[in-house]
C-alpha positions in Angstrom: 16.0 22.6 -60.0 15.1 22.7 -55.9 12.9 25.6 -56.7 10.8 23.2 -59.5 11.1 20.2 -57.2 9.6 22.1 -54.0 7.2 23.5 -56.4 5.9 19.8 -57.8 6.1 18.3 -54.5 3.9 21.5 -53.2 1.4 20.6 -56.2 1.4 16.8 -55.2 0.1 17.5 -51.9 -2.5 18.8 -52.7 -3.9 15.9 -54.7 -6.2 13.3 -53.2 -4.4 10.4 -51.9 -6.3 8.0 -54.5 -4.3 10.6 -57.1 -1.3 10.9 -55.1 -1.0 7.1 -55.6 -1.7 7.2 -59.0 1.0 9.7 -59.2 3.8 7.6 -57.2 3.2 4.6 -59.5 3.7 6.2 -62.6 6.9 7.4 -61.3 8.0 4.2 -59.9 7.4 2.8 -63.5 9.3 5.5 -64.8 12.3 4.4 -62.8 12.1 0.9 -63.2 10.6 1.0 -67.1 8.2 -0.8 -68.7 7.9 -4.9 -68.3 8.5 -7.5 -70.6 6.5 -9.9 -68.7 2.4 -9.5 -68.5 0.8 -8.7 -65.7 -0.3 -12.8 -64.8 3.3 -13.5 -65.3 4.5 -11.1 -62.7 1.7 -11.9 -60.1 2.9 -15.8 -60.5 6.3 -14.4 -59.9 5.3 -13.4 -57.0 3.8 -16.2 -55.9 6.1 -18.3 -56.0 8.6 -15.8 -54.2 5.9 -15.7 -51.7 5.7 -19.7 -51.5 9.5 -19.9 -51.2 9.8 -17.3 -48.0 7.2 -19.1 -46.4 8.9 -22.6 -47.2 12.0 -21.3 -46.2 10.2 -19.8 -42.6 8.5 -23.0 -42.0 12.2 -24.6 -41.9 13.8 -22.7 -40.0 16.2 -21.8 -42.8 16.2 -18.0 -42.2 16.1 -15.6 -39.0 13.2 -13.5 -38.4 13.6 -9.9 -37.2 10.8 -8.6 -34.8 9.2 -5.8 -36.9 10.0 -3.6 -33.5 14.1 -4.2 -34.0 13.6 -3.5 -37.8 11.8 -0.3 -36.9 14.7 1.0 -34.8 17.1 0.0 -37.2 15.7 2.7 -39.7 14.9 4.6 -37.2 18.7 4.7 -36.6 19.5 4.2 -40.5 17.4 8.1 -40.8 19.3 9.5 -37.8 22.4 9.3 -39.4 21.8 10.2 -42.7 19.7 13.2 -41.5 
C-alpha cells in the first residue's frame, strides 16, 4: 500500500497545479460525499456563517488570535507529531 501511495503521490506532482486542484477536490468530495443541498444553497450557507462571525467580531463576543500566534501554534502542533 506505501509503495502505491508513493507511486500516486509521485504521479500527482507531476500534474499542473490547475489539475492538481482538480485532483484534491475530487478527493475531498470523496471523503465528505456527495450533497444533498444545491450549490446556491450551500453558498447561502455560507453566508450567513460568514454574516454571523463578523456579527459576533463586531461585538466583541469572541477573541481574535493574531494569525502570527496561530502560525506558531501549528507550527508547534507539526513538531510534535513529526
Amino acid at each position: 500500500m506505501a509503495a502505491l501511495l508513493k507511486e500516486i503521490e509521485d504521479q500527482a506532482l507531476q500534474l499542473s497545479p490547475q489539475e492538481r486542484g482538480e485532483l484534491i477536490h475530487r478527493l475531498i468530495l470523496s471523503l465528505e460525499g456527495t450533497s444533498e443541498d444545491s450549490p446556491e444553497a450551500i453558498a447561502q450557507a455560507w453566508d450567513e456563517e460568514i454574516a454571523r462571525r463578523v456579527a459576533e467580531i463586531d461585538a466583541g463576543t469572541v477573541v481574535l488570535i493574531p494569525h502570527d500566534e496561530v502560525f506558531a501554534r501549528l507550527d508547534a502542533i507539526i513538531k510534535e507529531a513529526c
